[in-house]
C-alpha positions in Angstrom: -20.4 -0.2 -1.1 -20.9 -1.4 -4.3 -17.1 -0.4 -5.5 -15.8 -2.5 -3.2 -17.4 -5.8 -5.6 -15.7 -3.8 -8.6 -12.9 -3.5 -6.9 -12.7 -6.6 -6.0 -13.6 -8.1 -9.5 -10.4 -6.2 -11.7 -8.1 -7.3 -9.3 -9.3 -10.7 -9.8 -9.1 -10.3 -13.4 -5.5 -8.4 -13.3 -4.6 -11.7 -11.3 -5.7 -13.8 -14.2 -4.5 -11.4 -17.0 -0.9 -12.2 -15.5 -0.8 -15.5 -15.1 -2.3 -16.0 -18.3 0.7 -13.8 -19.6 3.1 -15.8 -18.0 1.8 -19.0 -19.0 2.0 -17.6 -22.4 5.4 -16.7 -21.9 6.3 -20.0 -20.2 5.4 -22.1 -23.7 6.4 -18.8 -25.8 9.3 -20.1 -28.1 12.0 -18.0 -26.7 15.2 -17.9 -25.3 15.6 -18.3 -21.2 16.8 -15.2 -20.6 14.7 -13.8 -22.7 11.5 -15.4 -21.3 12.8 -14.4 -18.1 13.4 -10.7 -18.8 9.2 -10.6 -20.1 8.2 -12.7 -16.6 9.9 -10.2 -14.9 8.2 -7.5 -16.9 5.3 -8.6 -16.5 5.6 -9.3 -13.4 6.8 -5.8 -12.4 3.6 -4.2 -14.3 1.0 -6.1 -12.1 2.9 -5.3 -9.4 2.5 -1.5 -10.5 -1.1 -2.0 -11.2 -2.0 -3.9 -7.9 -0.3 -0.8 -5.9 -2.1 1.9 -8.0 -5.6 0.3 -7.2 -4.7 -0.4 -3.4 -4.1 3.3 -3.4 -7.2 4.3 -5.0 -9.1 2.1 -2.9 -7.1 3.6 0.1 -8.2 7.1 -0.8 -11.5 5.9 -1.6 -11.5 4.7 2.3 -10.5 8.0 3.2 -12.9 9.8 2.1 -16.0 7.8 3.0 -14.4 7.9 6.6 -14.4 11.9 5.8 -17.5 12.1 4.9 -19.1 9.2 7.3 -17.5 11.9 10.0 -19.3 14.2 9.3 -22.5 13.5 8.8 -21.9 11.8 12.4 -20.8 15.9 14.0 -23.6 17.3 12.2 -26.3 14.5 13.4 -24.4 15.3 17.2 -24.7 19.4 16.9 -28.6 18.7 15.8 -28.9 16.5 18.6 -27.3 19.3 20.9 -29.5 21.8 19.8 -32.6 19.5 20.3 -32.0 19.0 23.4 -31.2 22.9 23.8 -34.2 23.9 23.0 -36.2 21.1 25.1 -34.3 22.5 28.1 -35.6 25.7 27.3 -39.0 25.3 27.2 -40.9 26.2 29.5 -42.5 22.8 31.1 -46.3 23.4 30.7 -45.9 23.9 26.8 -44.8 20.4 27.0 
């Protein structure tokens, strides 16, 4: 599960990009509304950005859970068939 670190690690740094941004844009010589209007810009782009990579993580969830499924139904239908073929041994070759 290494992803999960790398994951973890851009959001932490999207997190910093934007409040570094809007500490920028806090002492940026601009007008309020102005400086408003770029917060909220910004503001709306990590938003986007955060969503995008919860959904690639989700996905990313899935299909682990996919695949983790079916290893687990193929390591069952070997067991099954182990045990098949125990039953129909005959005893003394045991």
């Amino acid at each position: 599960m290494e992803d999960s670190g790398a994951g973890s690690k851009l959001l932490w740094f999207i997190g910093g990009a934007a409040i570094g941004v809007t500490v920028a844009l806090l002492y940026a010589p601009a007008a309020g509304s102005e400086t408003r209007r770029r917060i909220g810009a910004t503001t709306a782009g990590g938003r986007e950005s955060l969503a995008g990579s919860g959904r690639e993580a989700f996905e990313r969830g899935r299909e682990l859970y996919e695949r983790g499924r079916k290893i687990v139904d193929e390591a069952a239908e070997m067991f099954e068939r182990g045990r098949q073929l125990m039953d129909d041994a005959p005893s003394d070759a045991l």
